[in-house]
C-alpha positions in Angstrom: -65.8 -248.9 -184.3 -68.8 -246.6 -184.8 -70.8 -245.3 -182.3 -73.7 -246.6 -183.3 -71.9 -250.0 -183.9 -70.7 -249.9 -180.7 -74.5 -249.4 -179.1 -76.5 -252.4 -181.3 -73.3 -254.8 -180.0 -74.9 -257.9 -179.1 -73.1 -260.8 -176.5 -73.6 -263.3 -180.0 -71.4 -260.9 -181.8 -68.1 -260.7 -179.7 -66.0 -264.3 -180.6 -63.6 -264.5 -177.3 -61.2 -267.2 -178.9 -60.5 -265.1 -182.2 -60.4 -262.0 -180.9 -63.1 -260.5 -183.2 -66.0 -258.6 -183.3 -68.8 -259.3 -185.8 -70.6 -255.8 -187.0 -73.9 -256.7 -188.5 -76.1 -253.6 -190.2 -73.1 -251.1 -189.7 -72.8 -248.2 -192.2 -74.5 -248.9 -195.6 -76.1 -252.0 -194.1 -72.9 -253.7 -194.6 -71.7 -256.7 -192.0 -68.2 -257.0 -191.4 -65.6 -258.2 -189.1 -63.1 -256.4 -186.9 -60.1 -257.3 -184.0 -59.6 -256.0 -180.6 -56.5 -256.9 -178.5 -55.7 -259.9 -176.4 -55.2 -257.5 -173.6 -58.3 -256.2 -173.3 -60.1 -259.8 -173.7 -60.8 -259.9 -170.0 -63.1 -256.7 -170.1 -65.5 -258.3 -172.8 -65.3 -261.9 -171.0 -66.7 -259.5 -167.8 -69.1 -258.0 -169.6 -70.7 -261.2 -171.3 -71.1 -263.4 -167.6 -75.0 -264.1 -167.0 -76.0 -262.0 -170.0 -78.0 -264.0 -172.8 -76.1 -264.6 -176.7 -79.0 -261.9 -177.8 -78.8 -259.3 -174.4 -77.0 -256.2 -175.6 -73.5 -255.6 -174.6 -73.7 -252.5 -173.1 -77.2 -251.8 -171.8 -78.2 -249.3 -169.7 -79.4 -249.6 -166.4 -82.9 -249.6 -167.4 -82.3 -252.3 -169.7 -81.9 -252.3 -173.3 -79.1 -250.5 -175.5 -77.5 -247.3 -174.5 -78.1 -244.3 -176.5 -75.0 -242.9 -178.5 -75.3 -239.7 -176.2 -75.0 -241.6 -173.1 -71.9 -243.4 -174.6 -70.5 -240.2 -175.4 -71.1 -239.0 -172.1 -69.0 -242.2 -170.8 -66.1 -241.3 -173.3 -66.0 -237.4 -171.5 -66.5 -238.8 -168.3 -63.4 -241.4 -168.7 -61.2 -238.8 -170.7 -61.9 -236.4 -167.5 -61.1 -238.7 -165.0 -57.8 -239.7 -166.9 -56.5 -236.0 -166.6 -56.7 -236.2 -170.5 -57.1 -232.8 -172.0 -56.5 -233.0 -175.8 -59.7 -233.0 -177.3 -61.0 -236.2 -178.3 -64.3 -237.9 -179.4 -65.7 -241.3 -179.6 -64.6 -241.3 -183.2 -60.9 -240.3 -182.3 -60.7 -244.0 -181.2 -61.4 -245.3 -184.6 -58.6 -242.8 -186.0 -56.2 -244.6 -183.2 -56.7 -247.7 -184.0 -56.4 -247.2 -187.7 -53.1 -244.9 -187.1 -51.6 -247.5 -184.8 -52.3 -250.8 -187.6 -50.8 -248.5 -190.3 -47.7 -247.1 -187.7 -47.0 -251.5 -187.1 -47.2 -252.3 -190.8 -50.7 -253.4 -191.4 -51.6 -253.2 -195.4 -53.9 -250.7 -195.9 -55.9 -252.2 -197.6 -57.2 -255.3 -194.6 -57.3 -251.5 -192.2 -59.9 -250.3 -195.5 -61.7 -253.8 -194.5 -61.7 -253.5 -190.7 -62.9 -249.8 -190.7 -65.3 -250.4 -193.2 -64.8 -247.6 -195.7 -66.1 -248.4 -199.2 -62.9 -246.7 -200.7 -59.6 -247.0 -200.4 -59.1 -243.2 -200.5 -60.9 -242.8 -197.2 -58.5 -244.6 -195.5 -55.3 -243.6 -197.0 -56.2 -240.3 -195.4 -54.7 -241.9 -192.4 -51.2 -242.9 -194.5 -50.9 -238.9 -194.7 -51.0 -238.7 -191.0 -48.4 -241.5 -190.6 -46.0 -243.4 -192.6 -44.0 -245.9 -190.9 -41.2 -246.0 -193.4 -40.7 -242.5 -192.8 -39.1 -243.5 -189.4 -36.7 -245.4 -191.3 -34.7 -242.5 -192.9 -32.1 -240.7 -191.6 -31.7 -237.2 -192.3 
């Protein structure tokens, strides 16, 4: 996800039994619909206790959404604390998880759908950085 997706997420927009995530107004004013894991499905379920369907996911402590520099200050602070020391960004998440769904097989076109991207060339940028059947031959 964006960002900026990930700031306007509302508790009404996280479905716990499909493991989705509705975007509504991301880039282009486009809605669509993406997937996070079953493993993680206990960190939204936290979140989501006591809050109302329209209360922002992630507010800040003031109330009210966070502000994409305060989320990227989160991001440093956990890649810090995590001894990580590549450099990463908010956005190399969204890389990742496109990278990993090409890596296990996914069709490129449904990742083109859950990232987003208008066309198809954006996202086979990603089939450059990995190609699963690659692994396949021997040398």
């Amino acid at each position: 996800m964006r960002i900026s997706e990930v700031v306007n997420l509302k508790v009404k927009d996280i479905n716990l039994e499909e493991l989705t995530i509705h975007l509504k107004n991301a880039k282009d004013k486009k809605d669509r619909i993406t997937i996070f894991p079953e493993k993680i499905k206990i960190d939204p379920q936290n979140l989501i206790t006591d809050k109302n369907l329209y209360d922002y996911l992630f507010e800040s402590e003031r109330g009210g959404k966070l502000t994409e520099r305060t989320v990227q200050k989160v991001f440093e602070n956990a890649l810090r604390k995590a001894g990580i020391k590549k450099d990463a960004t908010f956005h190399s998440l969204r890389h990742s998880f496109a990278t990993n769904l090409l890596e296990n097989g996914v069709d490129v076109r449904y990742v083109q759908e859950l990232l987003g991207h208008r066309n198809i060339r954006t996202t086979q940028i990603y089939t450059q950085v990995t190609n699963p059947k690659l692994k396949n031959f021997v040398s």
